[in-house]
Backbone as ProteinMPNN parsed JSONL, in Angstrom:
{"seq_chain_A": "XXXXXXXXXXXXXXXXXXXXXXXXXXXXXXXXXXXXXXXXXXXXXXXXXXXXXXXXXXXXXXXXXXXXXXXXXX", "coords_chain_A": {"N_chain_A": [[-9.448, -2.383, -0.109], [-6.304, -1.028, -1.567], [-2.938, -2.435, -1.899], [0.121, -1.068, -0.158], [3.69, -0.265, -0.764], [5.79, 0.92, 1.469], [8.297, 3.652, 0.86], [10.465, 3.983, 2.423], [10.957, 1.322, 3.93], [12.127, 0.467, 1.672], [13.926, -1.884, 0.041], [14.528, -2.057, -2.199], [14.588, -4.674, -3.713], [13.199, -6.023, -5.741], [12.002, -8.245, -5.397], [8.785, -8.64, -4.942], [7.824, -7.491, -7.061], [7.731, -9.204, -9.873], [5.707, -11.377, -8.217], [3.639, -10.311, -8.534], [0.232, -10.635, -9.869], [-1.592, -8.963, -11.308], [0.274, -7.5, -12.226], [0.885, -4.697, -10.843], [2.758, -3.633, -9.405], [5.584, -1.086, -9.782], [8.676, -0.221, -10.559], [10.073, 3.0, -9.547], [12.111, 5.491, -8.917], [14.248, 4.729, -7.443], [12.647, 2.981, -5.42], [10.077, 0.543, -5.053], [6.469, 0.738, -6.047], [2.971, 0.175, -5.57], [0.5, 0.182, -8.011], [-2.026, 1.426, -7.238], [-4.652, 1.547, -8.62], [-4.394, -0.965, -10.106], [-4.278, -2.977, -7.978], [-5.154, -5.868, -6.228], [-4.912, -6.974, -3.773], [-4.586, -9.301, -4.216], [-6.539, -11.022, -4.108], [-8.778, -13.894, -5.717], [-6.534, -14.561, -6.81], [-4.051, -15.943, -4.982], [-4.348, -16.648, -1.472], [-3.548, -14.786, 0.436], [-1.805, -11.635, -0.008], [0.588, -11.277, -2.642], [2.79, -9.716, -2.831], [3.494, -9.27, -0.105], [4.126, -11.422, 1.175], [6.38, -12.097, -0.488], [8.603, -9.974, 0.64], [11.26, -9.608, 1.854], [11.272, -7.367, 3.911], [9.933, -7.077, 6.856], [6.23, -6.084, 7.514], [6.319, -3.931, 5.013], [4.911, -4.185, 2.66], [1.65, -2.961, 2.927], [-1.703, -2.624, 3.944], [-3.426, 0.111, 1.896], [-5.054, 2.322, 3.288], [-6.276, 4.256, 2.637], [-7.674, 3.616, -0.033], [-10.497, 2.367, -0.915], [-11.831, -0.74, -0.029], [-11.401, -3.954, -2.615], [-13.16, -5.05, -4.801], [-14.1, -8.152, -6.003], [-15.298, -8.765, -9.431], [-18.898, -9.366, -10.041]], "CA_chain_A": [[-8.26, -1.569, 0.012], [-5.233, -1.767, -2.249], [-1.609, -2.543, -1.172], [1.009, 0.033, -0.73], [4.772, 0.117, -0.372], [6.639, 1.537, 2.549], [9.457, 3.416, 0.402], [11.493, 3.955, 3.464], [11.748, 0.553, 4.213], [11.8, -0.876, 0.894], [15.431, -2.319, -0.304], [14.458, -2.257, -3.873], [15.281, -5.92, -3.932], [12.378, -6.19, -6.742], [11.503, -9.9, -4.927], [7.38, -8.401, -5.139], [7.818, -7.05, -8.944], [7.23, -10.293, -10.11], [4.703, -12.118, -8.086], [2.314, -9.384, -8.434], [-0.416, -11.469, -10.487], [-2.032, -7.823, -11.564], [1.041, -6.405, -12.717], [0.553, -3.513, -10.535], [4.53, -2.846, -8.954], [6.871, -0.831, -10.301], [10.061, 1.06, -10.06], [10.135, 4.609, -9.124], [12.744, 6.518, -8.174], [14.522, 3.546, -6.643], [11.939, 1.824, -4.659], [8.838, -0.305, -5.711], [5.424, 1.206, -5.629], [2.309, -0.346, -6.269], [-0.186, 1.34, -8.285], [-3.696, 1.26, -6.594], [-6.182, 0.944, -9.724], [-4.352, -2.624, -10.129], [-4.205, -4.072, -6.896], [-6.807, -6.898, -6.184], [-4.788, -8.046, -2.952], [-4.266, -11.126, -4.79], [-7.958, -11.711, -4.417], [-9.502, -14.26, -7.138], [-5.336, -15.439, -7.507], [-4.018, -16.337, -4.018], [-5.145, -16.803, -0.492], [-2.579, -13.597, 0.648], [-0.593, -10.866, -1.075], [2.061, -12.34, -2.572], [3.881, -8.949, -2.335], [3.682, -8.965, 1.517], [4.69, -12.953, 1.435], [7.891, -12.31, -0.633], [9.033, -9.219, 0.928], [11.885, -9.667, 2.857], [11.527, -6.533, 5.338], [8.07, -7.454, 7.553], [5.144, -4.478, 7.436], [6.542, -2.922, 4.32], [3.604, -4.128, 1.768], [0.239, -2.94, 4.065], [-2.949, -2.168, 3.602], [-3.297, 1.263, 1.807], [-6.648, 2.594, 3.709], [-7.241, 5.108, 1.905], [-8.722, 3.41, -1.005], [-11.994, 1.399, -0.066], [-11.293, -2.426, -0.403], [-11.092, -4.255, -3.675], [-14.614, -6.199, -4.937], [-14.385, -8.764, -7.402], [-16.889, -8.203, -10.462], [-20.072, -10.496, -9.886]], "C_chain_A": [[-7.164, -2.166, -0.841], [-4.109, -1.832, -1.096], [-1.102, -1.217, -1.288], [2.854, -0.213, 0.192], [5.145, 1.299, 0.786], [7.654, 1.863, 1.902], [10.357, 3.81, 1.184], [11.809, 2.605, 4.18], [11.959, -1.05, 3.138], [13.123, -0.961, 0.24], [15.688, -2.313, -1.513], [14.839, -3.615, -4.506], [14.797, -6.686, -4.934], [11.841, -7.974, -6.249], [9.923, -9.684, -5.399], [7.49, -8.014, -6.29], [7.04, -8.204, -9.648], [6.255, -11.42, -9.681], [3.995, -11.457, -7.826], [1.4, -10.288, -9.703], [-0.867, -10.415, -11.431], [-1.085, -7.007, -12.437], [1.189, -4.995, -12.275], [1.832, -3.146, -10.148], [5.101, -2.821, -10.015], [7.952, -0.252, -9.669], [10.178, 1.967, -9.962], [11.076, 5.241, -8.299], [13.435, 6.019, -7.207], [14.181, 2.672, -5.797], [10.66, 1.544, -5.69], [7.7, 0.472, -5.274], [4.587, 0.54, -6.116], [0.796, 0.407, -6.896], [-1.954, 0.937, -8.19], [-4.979, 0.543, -7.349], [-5.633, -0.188, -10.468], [-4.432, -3.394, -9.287], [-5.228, -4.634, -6.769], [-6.538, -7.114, -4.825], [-4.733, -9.511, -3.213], [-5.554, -11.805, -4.782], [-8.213, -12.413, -5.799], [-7.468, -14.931, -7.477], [-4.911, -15.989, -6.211], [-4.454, -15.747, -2.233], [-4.53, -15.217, 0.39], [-1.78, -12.981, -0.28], [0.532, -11.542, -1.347], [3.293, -11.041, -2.557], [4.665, -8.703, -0.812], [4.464, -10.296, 1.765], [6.613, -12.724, 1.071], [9.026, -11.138, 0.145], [10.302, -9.595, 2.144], [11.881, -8.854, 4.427], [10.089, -6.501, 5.518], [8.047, -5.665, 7.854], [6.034, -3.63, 6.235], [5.721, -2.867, 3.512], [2.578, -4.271, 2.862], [-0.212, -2.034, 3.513], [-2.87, -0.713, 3.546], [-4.554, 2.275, 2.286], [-7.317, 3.912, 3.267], [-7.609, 5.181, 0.96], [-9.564, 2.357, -0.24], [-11.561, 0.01, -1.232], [-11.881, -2.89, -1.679], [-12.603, -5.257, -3.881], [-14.472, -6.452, -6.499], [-15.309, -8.351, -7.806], [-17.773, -9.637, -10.014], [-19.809, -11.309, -11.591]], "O_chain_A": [[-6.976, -3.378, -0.947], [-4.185, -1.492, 0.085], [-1.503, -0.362, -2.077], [3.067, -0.289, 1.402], [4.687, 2.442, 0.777], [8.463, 0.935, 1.862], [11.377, 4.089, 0.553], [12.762, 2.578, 4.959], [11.982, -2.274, 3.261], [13.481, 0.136, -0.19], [16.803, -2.508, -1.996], [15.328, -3.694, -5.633], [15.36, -7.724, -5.28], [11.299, -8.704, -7.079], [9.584, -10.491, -6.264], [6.64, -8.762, -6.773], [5.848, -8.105, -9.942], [5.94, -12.302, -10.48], [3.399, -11.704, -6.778], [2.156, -10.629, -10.613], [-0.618, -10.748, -12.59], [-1.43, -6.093, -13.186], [1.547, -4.129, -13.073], [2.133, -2.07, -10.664], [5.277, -3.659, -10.899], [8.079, 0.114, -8.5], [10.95, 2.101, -10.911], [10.87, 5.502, -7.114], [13.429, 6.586, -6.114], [14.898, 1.771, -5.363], [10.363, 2.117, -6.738], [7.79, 0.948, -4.142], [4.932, 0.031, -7.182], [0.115, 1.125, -6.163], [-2.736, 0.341, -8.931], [-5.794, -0.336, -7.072], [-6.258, -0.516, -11.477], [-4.653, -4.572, -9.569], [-6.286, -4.109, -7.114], [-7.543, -7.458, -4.202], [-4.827, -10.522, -2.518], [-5.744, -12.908, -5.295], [-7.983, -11.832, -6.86], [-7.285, -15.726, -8.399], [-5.637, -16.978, -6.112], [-4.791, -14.597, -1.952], [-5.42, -14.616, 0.991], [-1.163, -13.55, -1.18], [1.268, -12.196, -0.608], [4.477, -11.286, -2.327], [5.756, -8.242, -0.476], [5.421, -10.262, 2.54], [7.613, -12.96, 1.75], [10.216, -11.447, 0.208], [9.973, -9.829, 3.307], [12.221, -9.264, 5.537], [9.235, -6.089, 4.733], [8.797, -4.728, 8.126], [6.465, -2.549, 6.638], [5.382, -1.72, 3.221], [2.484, -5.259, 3.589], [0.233, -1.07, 2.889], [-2.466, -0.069, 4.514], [-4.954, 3.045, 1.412], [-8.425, 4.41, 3.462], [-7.986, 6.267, 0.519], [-9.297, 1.717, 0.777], [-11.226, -0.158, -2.405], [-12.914, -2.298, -1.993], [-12.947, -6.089, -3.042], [-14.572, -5.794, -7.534], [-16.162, -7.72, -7.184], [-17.272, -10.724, -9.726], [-20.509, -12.261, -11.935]]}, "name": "protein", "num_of_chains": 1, "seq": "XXXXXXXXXXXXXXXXXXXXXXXXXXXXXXXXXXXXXXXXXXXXXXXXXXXXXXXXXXXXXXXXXXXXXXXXXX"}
């Protein structure tokens, strides 16, 4: 599963922009979104999202379940 922004409780404070490893957040329309066919979950870079870590407002980067979870390449 990728990540996904909450843009109702996201402050636009851009803190996750930058420790996305993937490059997957951007800016849209004044909040951050992250765009699915980059997210890894930080898999293969660290042990947790680092968007969910820096986020100041808790449960706003969570699991987007409606893509099927992320598998490194062999």
């Amino acid at each position: 599963m990728t990540l996904k922004i909450v843009a109702s409780q996201c402050t636009s404070c851009s803190a996750c922009e930058a420790e996305c490893p993937n490059v997957a957040i951007y800016e849209k329309n004044g909040t951050f979104v992250i765009n699915p066919k980059k997210c890894t979950e930080c898999i293969g870079h660290f042990d947790k999202p680092q968007c969910a870590e820096v986020c100041p407002v808790d449960n706003t980067c969570i699991i987007d379940e409606s893509y099927p979870r992320y598998q490194a390449a062999v």
